[in-house]
C-alpha positions in Angstrom: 0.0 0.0 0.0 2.9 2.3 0.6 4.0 2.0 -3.1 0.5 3.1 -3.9 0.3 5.9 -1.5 3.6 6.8 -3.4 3.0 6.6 -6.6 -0.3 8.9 -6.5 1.2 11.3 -4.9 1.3 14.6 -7.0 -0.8 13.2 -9.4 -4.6 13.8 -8.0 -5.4 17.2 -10.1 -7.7 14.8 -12.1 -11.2 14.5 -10.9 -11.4 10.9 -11.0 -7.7 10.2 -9.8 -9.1 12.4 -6.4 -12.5 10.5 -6.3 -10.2 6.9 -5.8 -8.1 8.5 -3.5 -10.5 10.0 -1.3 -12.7 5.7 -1.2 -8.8 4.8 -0.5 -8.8 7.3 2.5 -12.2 6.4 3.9 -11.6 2.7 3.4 -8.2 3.3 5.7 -10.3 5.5 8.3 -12.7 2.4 8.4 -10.6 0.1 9.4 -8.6 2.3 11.7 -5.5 2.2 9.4 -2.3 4.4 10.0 -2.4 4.7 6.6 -4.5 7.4 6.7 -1.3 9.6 8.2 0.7 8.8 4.3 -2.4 9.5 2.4 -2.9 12.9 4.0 1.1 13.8 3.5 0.8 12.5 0.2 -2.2 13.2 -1.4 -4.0 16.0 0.4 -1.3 18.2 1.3 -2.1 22.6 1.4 -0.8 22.8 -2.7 -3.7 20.0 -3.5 -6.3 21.5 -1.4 -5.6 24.8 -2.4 -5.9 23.5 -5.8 -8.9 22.0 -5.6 -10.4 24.8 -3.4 -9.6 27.2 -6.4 -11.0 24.9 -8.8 -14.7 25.1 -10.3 -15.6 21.1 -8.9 -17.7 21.5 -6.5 -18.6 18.5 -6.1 -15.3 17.3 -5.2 -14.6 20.0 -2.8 -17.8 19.5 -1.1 -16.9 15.5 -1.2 -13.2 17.2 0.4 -14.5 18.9 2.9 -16.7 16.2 4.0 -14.0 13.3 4.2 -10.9 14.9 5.3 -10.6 15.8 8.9 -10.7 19.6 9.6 -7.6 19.8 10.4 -5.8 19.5 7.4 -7.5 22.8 5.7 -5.3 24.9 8.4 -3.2 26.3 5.9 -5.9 26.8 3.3 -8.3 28.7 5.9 -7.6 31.6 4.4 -8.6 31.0 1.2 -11.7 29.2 2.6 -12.6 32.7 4.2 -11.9 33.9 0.7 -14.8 31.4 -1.1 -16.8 30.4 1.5 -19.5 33.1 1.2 -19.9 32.4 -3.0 -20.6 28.9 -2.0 -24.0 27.6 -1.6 -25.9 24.2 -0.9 -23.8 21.0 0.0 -20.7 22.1 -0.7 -20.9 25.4 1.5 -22.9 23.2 4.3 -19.6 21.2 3.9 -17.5 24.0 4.2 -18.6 25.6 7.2 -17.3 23.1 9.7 -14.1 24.7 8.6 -14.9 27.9 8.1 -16.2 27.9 12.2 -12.3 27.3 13.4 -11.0 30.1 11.5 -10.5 33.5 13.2 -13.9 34.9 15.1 -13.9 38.5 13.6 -13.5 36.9 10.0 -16.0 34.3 10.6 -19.0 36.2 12.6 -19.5 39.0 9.6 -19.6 35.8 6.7 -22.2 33.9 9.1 -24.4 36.8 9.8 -24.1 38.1 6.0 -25.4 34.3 5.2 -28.3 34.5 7.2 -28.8 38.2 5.6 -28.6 37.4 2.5 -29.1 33.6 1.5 -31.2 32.6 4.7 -33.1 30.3 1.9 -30.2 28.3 1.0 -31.4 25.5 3.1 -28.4 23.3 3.9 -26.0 26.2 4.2 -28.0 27.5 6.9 -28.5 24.5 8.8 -24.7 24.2 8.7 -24.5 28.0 10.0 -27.2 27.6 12.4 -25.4 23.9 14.0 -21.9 26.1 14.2 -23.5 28.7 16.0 -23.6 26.4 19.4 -19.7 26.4 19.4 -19.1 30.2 18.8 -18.3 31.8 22.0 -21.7 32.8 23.7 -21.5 36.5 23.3 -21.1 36.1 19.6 -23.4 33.4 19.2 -26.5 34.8 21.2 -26.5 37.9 18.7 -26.1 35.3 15.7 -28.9 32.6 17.1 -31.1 35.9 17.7 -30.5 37.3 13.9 -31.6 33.7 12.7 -34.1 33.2 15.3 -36.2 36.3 13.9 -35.2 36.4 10.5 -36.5 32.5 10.2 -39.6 33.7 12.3 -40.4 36.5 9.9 -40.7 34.0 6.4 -43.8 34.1 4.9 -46.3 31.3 5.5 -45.7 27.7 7.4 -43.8 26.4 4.4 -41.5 23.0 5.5 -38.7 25.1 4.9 -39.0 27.7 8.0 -40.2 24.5 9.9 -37.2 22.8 9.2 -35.0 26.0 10.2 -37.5 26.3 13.7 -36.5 22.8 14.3 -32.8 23.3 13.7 -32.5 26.3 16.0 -33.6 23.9 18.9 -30.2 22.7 19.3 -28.3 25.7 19.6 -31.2 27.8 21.4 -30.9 24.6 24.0 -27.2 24.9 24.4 -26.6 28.8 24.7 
């Protein structure tokens, strides 16, 4: 496996060559490999995470985000601050959980211009609403609040604002 881990390393700017090494990396996870250490030095390193981040697949970045721990976007944060708010659906659902362990003063303004702007974008703002719990309590109370009445003020009972109402139980629970 080590010859393997090798010999795709550099060589994962192809959609499909990521897609097989991202099943690789799960399959390792699954069966508690220390594997998994290789294939992130390897194959998922800043350069190919930037790259990806920067590319226009956003169904790979969401599949990215998803599968790799958090931890290995540290050096691409940045850059995540950068995209994050253009992003919408899965992929910026996805992207959130990193996003939330970025710096606080970048982070608040892009979560509350979210549930300005894009409240709607369903997934998105279930991911922003289930990051609000961890944000420091000050912070999050004027957040869960902005939510809390912007989601109150949608038009009719449609599932949508029922599903938000719902989601805001967690973090209106915790804080």
């Amino acid at each position: 496996m080590r010859r393997l881990i090798e010999c795709g390393k550099n060589k994962l700017d192809d959609p499909i060559l990521m897609t097989w090494a991202l099943r690789r990396y799960q399959h390792a996870q699954l069966r508690g490999s220390d594997l998994c250490r290789s294939m992130e030095e390897a194959w998922f390193h800043d350069l190919a995470l930037r790259r990806w981040i920067d590319s226009s697949d956003h169904t790979l970045l969401e599949e990215l985000f998803r599968i790799l721990p958090s931890q290995l976007f540290v050096n691409v944060r940045p850059r995540i601050v950068d995209r994050w708010i253009t992003w919408s659906g899965a992929l910026g659902a996805e992207a959130t959980t990193v996003l939330v362990k970025c710096r606080l003063e970048e982070v608040i303004p892009l979560l509350a211009r979210h549930v300005e702007g894009n409240l709607l974008d369903f997934e998105k703002t279930v991911a922003v609403i289930a990051a609000i719990a961890d944000l420091p309590p000050a912070n999050a109370l004027l957040l869960l609040n902005d939510v809390t009445d912007r989601v109150s003020e949608l038009q009719n009972e449609s599932f949508t604002k029922r599903m938000l109402l719902y989601a805001l139980l967690r973090p209106t629970a915790a804080l």
